[in-house]
Short mmCIF file of the C-alpha atoms (twelve columns), coordinates in Angstrom:
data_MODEL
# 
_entry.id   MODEL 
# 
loop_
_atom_site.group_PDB 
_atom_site.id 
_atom_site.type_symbol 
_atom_site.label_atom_id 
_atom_site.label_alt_id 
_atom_site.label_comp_id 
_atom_site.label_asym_id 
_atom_site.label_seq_id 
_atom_site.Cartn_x 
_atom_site.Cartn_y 
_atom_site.Cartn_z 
_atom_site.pdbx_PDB_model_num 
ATOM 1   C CA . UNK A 1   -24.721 -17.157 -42.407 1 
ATOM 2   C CA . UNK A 2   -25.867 -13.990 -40.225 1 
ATOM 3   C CA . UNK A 3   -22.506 -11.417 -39.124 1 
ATOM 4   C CA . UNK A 4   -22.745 -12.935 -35.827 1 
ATOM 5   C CA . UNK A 5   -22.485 -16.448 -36.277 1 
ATOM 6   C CA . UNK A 6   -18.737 -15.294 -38.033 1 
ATOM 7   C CA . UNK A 7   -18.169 -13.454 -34.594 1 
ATOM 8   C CA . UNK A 8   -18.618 -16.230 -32.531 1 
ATOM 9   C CA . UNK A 9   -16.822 -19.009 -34.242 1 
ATOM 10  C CA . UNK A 10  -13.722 -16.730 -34.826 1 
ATOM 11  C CA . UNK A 11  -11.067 -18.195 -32.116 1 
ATOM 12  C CA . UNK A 12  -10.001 -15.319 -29.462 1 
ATOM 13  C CA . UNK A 13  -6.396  -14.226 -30.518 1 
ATOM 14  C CA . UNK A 14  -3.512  -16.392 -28.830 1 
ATOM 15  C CA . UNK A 15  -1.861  -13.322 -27.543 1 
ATOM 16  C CA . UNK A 16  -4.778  -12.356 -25.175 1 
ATOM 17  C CA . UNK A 17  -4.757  -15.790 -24.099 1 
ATOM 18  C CA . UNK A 18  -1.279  -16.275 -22.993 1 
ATOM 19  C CA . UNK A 19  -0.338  -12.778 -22.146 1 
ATOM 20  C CA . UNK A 20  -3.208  -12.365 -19.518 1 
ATOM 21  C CA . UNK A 21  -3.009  -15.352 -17.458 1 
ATOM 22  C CA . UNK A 22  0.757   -15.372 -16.811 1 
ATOM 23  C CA . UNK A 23  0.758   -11.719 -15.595 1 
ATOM 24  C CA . UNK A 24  -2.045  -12.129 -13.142 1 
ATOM 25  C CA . UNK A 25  -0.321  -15.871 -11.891 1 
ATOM 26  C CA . UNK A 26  2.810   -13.365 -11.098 1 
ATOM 27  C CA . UNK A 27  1.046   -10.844 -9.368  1 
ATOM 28  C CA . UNK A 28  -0.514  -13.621 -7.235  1 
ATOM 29  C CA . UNK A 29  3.196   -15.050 -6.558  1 
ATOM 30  C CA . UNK A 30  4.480   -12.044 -5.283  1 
ATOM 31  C CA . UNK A 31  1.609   -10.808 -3.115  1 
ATOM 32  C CA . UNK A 32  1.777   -14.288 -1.757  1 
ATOM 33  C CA . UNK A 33  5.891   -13.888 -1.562  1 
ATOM 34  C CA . UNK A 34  5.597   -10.508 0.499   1 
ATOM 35  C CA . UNK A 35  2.543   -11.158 2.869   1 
ATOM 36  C CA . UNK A 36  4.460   -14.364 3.982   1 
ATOM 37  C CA . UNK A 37  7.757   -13.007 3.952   1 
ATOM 38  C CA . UNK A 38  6.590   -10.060 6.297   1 
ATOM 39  C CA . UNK A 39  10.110  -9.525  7.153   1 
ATOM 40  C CA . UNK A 40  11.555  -12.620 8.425   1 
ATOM 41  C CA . UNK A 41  7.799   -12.933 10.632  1 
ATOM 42  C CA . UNK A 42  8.709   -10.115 12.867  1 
ATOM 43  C CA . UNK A 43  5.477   -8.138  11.610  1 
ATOM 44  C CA . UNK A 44  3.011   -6.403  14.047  1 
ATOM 45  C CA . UNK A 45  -0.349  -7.235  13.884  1 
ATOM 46  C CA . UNK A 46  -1.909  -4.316  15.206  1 
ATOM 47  C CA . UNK A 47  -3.025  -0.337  14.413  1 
ATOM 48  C CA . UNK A 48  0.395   0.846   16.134  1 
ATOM 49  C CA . UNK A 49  3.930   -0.104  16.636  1 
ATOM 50  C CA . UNK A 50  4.398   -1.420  20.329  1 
ATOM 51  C CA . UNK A 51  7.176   0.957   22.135  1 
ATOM 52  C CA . UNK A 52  6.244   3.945   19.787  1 
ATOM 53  C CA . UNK A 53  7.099   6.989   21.129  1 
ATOM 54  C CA . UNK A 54  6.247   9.850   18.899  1 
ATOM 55  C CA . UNK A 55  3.068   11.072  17.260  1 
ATOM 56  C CA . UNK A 56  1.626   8.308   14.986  1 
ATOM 57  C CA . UNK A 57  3.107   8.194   11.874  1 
ATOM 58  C CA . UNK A 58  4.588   11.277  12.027  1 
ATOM 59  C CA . UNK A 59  8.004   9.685   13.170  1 
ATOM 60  C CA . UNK A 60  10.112  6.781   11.869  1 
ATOM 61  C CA . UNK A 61  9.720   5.902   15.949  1 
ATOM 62  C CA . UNK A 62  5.979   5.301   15.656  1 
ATOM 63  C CA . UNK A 63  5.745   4.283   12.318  1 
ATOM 64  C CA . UNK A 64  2.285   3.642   10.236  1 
ATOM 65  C CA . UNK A 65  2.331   -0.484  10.197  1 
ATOM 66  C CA . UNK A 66  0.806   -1.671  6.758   1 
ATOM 67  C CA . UNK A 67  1.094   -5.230  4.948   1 
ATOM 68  C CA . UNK A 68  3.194   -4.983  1.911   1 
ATOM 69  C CA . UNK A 69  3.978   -2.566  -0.478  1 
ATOM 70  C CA . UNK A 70  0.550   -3.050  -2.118  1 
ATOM 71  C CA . UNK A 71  -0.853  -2.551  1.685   1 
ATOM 72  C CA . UNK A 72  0.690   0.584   2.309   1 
ATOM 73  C CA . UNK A 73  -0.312  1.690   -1.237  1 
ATOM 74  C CA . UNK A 74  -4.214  0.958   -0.472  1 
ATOM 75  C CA . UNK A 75  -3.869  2.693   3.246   1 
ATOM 76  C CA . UNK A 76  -2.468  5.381   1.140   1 
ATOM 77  C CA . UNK A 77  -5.219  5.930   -1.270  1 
ATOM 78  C CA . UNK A 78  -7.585  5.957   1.436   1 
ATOM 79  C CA . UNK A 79  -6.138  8.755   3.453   1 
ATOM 80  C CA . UNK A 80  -8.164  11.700  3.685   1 
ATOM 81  C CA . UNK A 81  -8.157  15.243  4.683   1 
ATOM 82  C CA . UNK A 82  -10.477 16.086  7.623   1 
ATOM 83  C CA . UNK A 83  -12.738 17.586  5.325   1 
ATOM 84  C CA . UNK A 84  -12.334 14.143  3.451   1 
ATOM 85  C CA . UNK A 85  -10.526 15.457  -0.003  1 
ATOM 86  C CA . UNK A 86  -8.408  13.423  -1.704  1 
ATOM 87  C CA . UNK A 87  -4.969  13.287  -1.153  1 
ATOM 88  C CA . UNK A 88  -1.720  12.309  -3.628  1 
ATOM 89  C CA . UNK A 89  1.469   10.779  -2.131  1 
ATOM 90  C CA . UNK A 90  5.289   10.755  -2.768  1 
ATOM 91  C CA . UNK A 91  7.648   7.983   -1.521  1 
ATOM 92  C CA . UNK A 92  10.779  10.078  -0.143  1 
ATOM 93  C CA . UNK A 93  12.694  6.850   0.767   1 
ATOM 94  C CA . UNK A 94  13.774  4.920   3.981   1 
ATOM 95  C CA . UNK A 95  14.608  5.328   7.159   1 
ATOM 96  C CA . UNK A 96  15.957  2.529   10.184  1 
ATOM 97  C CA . UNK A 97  13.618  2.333   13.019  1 
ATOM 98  C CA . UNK A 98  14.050  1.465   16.656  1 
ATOM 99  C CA . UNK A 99  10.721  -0.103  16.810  1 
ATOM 100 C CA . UNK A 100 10.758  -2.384  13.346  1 
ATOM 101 C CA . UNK A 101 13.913  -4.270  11.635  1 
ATOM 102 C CA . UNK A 102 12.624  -3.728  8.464   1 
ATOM 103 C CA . UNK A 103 12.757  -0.333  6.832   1 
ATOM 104 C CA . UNK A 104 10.340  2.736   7.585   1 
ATOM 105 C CA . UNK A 105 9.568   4.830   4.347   1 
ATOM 106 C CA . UNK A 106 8.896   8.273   4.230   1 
ATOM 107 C CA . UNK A 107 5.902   9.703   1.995   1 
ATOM 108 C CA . UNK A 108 4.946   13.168  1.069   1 
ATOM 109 C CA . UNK A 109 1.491   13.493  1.495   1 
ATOM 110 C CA . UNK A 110 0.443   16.432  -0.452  1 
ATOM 111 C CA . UNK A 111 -3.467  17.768  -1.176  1 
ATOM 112 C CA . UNK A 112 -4.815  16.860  -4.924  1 
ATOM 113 C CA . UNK A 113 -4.443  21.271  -5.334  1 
ATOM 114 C CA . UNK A 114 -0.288  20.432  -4.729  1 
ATOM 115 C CA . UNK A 115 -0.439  21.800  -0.840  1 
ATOM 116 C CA . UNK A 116 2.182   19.529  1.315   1 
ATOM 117 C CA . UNK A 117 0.034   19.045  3.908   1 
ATOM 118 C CA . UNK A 118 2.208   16.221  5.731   1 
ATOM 119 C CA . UNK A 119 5.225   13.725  5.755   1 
ATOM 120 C CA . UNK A 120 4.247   10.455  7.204   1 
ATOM 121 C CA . UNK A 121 6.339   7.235   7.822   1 
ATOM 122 C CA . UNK A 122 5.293   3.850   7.082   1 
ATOM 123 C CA . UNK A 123 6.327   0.384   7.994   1 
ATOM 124 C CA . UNK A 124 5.156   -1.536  5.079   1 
ATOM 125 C CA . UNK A 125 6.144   -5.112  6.326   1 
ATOM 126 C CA . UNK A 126 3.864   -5.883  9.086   1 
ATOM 127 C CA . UNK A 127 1.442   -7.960  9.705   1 
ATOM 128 C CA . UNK A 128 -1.921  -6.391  8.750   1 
ATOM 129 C CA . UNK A 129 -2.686  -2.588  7.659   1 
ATOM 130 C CA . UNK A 130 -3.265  -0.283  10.418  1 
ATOM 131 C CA . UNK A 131 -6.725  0.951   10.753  1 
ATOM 132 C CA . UNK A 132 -5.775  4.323   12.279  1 
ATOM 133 C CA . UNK A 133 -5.584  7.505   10.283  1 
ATOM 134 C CA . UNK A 134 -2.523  10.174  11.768  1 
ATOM 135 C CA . UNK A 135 -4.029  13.392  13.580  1 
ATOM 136 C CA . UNK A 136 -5.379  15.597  10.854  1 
ATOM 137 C CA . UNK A 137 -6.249  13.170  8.421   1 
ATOM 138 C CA . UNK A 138 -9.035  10.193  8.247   1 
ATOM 139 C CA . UNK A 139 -9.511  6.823   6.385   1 
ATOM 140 C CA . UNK A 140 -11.958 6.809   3.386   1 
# 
């Protein structure tokens, strides 16, 4: 009996087994959870917040509208600089809205050398992630 016919029959260990399916069935559950619960179905479906009246996403009044937490996080990571560096960002916290019942977070958006280079607001319970970048910045 060759090394690798003892590789193959050995069984893969239970942990891996029933650690890694369970964690990925939750994940599933609560993506599903928040992209239907879209606060209470009063999400926007579109690159802005109707009745916004300030510079986009520079206000809680004209809020960047994203798709769950997990949206806003991917819209995050692919905000870039004009010159298309990198960026890192800081949740600050939450802010009421005129235009949106559910929350509006503020973020830090800082340049990967530390610069702040902006603070933008996002409504992270909408119906779809906005496909607009704010002035200065651009979508990888």
């Amino acid at each position: 009996m060759e090394f690798f016919d003892l590789v193959k029959k050995q069984p893969a260990p239970r942990n891996v087994q029933t650690n890694a399916a369970p964690m990925s069935q939750q994940q599933k559950a609560l993506v599903e959870l928040m992209s239907a619960m879209q606060w209470m179905g009063e999400g926007v479906g579109a690159d802005e917040m109707p009745g916004g009246v300030a510079e986009f996403g520079m206000s809680a009044e004209k809020p960047i509208p994203c798709k769950t937490i997990f949206g806003s996080m991917a819209y995050r990571d692919s905000l870039r600089t004009a010159d298309g560096s990198k960026m890192m960002a800081e949740r600050l916290g939450s802010h009421g809205s005129n235009v949106s019942s559910s929350p509006v977070d503020r973020d830090l958006i800082r340049h990967v050398s530390g610069k702040e280079l902006a603070k933008v607001f996002i409504s992270r319970y909408q119906g779809r992630v906005s496909r607009k970048a704010p002035r200065g910045f651009r979508l990888a």
